[in-house]
C-alpha positions in Angstrom: -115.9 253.4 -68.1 -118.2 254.8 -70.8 -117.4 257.2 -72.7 -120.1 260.0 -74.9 -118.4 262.0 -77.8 -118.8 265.5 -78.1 -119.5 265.7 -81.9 -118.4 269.2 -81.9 -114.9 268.2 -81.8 -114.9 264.3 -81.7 -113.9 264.7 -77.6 -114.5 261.2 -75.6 -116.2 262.3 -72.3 -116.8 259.9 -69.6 -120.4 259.8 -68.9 -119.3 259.8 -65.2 -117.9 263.6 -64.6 -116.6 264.7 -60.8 -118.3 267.4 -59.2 -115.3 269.4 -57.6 -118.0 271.0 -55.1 -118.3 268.5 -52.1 -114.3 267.9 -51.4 -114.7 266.5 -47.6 -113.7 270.0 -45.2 -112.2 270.0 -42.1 -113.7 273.4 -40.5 -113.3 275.5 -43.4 -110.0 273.9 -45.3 -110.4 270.9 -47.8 -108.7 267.6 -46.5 -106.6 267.4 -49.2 -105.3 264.3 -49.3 -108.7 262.1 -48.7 -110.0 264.3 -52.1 -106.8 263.4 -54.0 -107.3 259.7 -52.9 -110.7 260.0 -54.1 -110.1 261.6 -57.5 -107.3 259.4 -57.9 -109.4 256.0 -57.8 -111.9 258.1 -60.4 -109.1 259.2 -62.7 -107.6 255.5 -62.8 -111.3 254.0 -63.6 -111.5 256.6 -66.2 -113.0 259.8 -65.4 -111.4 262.1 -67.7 -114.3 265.1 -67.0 -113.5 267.1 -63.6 -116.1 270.5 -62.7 -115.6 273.3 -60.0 -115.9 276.9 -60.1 -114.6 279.9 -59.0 -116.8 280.3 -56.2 -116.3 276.6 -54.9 -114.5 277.7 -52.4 -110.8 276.1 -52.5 -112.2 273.6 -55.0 -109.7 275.0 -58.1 -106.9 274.9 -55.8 -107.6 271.5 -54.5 -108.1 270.2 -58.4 -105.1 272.4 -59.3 -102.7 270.4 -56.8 -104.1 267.0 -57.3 -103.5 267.5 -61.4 -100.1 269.0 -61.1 -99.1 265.8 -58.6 -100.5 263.4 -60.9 -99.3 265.3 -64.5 -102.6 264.2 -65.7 -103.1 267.5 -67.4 -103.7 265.7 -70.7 -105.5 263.1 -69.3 -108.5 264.9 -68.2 -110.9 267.9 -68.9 -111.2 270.8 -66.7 -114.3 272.7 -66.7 -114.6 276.0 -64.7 -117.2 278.8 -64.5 -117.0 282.1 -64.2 -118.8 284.5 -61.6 -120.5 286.7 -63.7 -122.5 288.0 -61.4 -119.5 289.6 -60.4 -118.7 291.2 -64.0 -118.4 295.1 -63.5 -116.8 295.7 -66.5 -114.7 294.3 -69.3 -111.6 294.1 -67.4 -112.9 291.9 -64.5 -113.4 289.1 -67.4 -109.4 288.7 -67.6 -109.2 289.4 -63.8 -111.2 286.6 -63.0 -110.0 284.1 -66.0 -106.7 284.7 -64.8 -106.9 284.2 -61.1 -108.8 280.9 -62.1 -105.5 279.8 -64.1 -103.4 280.1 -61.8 -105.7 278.1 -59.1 -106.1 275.3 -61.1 -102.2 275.5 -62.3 -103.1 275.4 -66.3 -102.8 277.9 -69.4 -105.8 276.6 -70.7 -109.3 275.4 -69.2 -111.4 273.2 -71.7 -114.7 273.6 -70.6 -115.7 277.2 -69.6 -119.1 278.0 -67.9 -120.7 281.2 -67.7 -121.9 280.1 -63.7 -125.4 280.3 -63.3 -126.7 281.9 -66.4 -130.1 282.2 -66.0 -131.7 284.7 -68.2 -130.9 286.2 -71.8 -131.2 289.5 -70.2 -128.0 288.8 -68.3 -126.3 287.3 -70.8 -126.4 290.8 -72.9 -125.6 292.8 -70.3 -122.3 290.7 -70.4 -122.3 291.2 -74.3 -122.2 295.1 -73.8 -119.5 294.6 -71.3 -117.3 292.8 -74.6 -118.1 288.9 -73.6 -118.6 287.7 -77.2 -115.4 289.2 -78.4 -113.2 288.2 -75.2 -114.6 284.4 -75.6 -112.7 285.0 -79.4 -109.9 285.8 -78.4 -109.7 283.1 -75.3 -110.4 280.2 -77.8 -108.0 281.7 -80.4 -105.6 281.2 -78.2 -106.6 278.4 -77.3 -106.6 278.8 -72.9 -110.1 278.2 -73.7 -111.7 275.2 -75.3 -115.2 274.9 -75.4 -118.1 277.8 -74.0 -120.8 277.5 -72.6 -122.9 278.3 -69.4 -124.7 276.9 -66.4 -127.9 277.2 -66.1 -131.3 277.0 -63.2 -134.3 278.3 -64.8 -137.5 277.3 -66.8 -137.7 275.7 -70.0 -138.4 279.0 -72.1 -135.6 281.1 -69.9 -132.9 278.0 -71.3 -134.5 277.7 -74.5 -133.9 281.4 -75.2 -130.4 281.4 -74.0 -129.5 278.8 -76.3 -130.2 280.6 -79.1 -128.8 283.9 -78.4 -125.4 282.2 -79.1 -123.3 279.7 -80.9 -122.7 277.7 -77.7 -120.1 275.1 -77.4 -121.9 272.8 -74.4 -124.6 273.4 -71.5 -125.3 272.4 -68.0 -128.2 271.9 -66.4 -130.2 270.3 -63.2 -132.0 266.9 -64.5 -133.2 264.0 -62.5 -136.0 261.5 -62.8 -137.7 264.2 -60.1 -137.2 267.2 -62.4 -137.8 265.7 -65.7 -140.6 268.4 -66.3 -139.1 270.9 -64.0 -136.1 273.5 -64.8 -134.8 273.1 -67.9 -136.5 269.7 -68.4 -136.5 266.7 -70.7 -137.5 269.1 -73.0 -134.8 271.7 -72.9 -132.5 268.6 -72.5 -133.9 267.5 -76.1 -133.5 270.8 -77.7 -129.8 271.6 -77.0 -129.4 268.0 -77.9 -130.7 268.4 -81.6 -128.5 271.6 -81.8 -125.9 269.3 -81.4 -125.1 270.5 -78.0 -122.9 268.6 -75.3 -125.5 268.3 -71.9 -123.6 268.4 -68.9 -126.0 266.7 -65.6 -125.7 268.5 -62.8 -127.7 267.1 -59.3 -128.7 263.5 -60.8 -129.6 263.0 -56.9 -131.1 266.6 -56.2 -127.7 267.1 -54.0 -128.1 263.2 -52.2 -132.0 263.6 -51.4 -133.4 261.3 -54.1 -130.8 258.4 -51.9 -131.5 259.9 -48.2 -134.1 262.2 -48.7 -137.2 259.4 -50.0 -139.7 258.8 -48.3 -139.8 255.4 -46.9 -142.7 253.9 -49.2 -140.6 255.2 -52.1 -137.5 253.3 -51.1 -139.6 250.4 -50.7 -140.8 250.5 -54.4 -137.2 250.4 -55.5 -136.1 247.6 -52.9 -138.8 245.2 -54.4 -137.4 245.5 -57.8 -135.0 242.9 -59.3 -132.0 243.5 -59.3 -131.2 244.5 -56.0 -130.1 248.2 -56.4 -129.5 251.3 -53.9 -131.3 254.6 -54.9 -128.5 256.3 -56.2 -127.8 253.3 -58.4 -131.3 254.0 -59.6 -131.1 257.5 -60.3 -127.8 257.3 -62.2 -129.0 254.5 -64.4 -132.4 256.6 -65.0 -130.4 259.6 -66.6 -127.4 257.3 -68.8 -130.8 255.1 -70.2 -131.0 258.3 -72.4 -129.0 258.9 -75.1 -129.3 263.0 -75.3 -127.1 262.8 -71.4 -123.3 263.7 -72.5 -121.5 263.6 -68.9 -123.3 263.1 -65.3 -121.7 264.9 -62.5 -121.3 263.1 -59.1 -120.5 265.4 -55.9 -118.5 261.8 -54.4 -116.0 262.8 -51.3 -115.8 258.8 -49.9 -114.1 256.2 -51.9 -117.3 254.2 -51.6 -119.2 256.6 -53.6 -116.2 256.8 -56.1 -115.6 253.0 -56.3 -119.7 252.7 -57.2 -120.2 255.4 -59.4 -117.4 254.1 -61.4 -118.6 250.4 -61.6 -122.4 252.0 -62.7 -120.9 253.9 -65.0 -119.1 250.9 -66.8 -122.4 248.8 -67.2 -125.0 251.6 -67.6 -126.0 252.7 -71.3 -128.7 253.9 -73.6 -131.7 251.9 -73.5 -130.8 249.4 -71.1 -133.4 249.9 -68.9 -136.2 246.9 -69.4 -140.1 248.3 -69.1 -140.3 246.8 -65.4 -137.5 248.6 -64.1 -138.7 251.6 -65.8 -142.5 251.0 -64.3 -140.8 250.8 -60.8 -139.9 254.6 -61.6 -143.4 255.6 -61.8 -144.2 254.3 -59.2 -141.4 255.9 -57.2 -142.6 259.4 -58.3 -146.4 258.2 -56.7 -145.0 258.0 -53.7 -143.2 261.5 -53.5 -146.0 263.0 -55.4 -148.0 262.1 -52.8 -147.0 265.0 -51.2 -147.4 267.3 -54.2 -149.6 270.4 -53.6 -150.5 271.6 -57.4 -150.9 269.2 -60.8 -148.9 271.1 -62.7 -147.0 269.4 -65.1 -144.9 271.7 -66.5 -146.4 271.6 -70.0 -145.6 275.5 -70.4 -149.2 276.1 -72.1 -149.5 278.9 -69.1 -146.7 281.2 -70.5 -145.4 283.7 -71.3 -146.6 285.6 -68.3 -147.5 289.6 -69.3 -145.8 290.4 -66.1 -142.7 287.4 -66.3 -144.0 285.5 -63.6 -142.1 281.4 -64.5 -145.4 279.9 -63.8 -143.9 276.4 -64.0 -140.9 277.0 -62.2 -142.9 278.5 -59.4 -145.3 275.6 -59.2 -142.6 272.8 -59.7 -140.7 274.2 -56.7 -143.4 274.9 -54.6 -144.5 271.3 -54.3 -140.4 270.0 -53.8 -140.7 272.2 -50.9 -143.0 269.6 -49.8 -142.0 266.4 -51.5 -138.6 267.5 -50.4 -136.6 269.8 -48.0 -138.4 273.0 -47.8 -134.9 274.9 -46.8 -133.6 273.3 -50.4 -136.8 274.3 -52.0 -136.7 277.8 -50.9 -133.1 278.0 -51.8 -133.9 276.5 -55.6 -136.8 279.3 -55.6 -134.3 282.2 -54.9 -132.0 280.9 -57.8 -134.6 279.9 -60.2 -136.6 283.2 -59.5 -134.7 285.6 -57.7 -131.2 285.8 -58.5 -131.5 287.2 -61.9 -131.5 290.9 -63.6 -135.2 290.2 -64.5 -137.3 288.7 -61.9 -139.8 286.0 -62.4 -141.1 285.2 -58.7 -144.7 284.5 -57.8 -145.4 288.0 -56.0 -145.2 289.7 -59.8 -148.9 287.9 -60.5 -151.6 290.7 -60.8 -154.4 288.1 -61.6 -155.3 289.2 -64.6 -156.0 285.4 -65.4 -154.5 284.8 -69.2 -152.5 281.4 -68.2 -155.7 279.8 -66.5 -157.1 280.6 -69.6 -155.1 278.1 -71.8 -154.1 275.7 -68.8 -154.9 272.3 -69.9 -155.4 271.3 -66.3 -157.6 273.5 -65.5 -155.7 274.9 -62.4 -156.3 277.7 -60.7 -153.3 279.3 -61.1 -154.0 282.7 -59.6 -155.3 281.4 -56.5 -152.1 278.5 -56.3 -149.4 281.5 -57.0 -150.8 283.4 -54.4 -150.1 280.2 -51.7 -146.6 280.0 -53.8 -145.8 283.4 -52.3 -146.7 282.8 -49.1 -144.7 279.7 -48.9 -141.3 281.6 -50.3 -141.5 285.4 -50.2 -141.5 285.7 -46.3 -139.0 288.5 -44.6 -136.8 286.2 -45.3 -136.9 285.7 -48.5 -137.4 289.8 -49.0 -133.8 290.3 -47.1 -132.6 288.2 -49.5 -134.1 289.5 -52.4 -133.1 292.6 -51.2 -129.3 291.9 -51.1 -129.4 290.5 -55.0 -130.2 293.1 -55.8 -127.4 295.0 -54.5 -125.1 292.1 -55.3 -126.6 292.5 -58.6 -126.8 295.9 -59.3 -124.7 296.6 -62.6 
């Protein structure tokens, strides 16, 4: 196993991380003891980095049991995240914290996530609520190690919420798919120059860059030397770069545990020769082939007068047709929707200030108006509607 230091505090992270959210379920209860076996083939190849979340549902129980049978407390690094969304007030910080504690069976979690963070505006409301002075006292007494926050947004939106706080780490969505999409290669950059841990959520985009290609794409990669399965490709793709700290992998099979681990013992920085890295492109081809707008998320569109994440809107617009439309839709509700301020397509008034400085030339207006009528169908507005309720502070 490889291992990437946090330079923060000198901590060795596996570049391979488990993703606590995919535990195999029978009905509605986690088998236990097929996600112990699991973990336990991970932990003994040398995963030390283990995520889930309070609203993973049963996932901090299941990890809880697994690292109390094992007593690999000091083994590994838990990281957790907190609902925030569901903050009312100063108390429910504790509230939460503490219920999350005693799930997991620990007094201390070392990597905490603010779950979904994807706006500065939300981040202050949690600041009036007493957030920056509760994370003091948490890592003062040391039950928590490192903050920092999850994160599905633009590159501006993550950008700004890095610097409205001395963050310990960050997590974000990153593939070879969405390398100029959400937070991006360059928001990946920029928290690494500030020294910042990157944690890789989705590597695969949830499985669908392995079973989700299109057939001519899967082609391109099969007629590469060496022989190597998509998710082999997509893993290697993200550890070729150095700014990468940890790589989460959603595995519930042994199979996927027992090849993750191998890739991550052999991948590393700059390993990658310029055929393999050619095949890429030509993998993207293929799914782009399906792409509706040529946007390429270069950001020269914003800021919007009326807050409208241009790029976002654009970038998920054409997954919806590249990929899964029911995922896309889904990404455009987080990315857009579930947020105190709103950045969705329908907030356009056409006043035409990003076409003006769009090095592409696109017609922006006209393509925003098709983004809405993709996404923000009665569907979409029952939805919106219920955030808002959900969200209502």
């Amino acid at each position: 196993m490889h291992y990437r230091t946090n330079k923060r505090n000198n901590d060795e992270l596996s570049i391979l991380g488990y993703g606590c959210m995919r535990y195999t379920k029978n009905g509605n209860t986690i088998d236990q003891e097929k996600a112990e076996r699991e973990m336990k083939i991970a932990l003994e190849a040398g995963v030390n980095y283990f995520d889930t979340a309070y609203m993973y549902a049963g996932c901090e129980v299941c990890l809880g049991k697994f690292v109390k049978k094992e007593q690999c407390r000091d083994k590994i690094r838990i990281a957790t995240k907190l609902p925030h969304y569901l903050v009312k007030k100063g108390e429910d910080l504790d509230r939460y914290f503490a219920e999350q504690l005693t799930r997991l069976q620990t007094d201390y979690v070392d990597y905490y996530l603010m779950h979904m963070l994807n706006d500065v505006n939300s981040f202050r409301r949690l600041c009036d609520l007493g957030l920056k002075e509760w994370i003091e006292g948490k890592k003062a007494s040391g039950q928590i190690r490192n903050i920092g926050f999850s994160f599905h947004g633009g590159t501006v939106a993550f950008k700004e919420l890095l610097d409205a706080y001395d963050w310990d780490f960050c997590q974000i969505q990153y593939n070879y798919m969405d390398e100029h999409a959400q937070a991006g290669i360059e928001g990946l950059r920029y928290a690494h120059e500030k020294g910042l841990p990157v944690i890789i959520m989705e590597p695969l985009r949830g499985g669908r860059l392995v079973n989700g290609l299109p057939e001519s794409a899967k082609a391109e990669f099969a007629k590469t030397e060496p022989n190597r399965s998509p998710a082999e490709w997509g893993l290697r793709w993200i550890w070729n770069q150095k700014e990468p700290t940890v790589v989460l992998s959603g595995m519930n099979s042994t199979e996927q545990v027992t090849e993750n681990c191998r890739i991550a013992s052999d991948a590393d920085v700059d390993t990658l020769s310029q055929e393999e890295l050619d095949t890429y492109v030509r993998v993207l081809n293929e799914i782009h082939q399906k792409i509706k707008v040529g946007c390429t998320g270069c950001g020269y569109c914003q800021p919007c007068p009326k807050g409208v994440d241009i790029p976002t809107c654009f970038a998920v617009y054409n997954a919806s047709y590249a990929d899964s439309y029911w995922n896309a839709f889904k990404e455009y509700m987080m990315c857009t929707t579930l947020r105190k301020v709103r950045t969705n397509a329908s907030l356009c008034i056409k006043c035409g200030k990003c076409e003006q400085h769009c090095p592409q030339s696109l017609s922006i207006r006209e393509e925003l108006v098709n983004v809405k009528r993709r996404f923000e169908h009665p569907i979409y507005k029952i939805g919106a509607a219920g955030v808002k309720l959900f969200m209502k502070y």
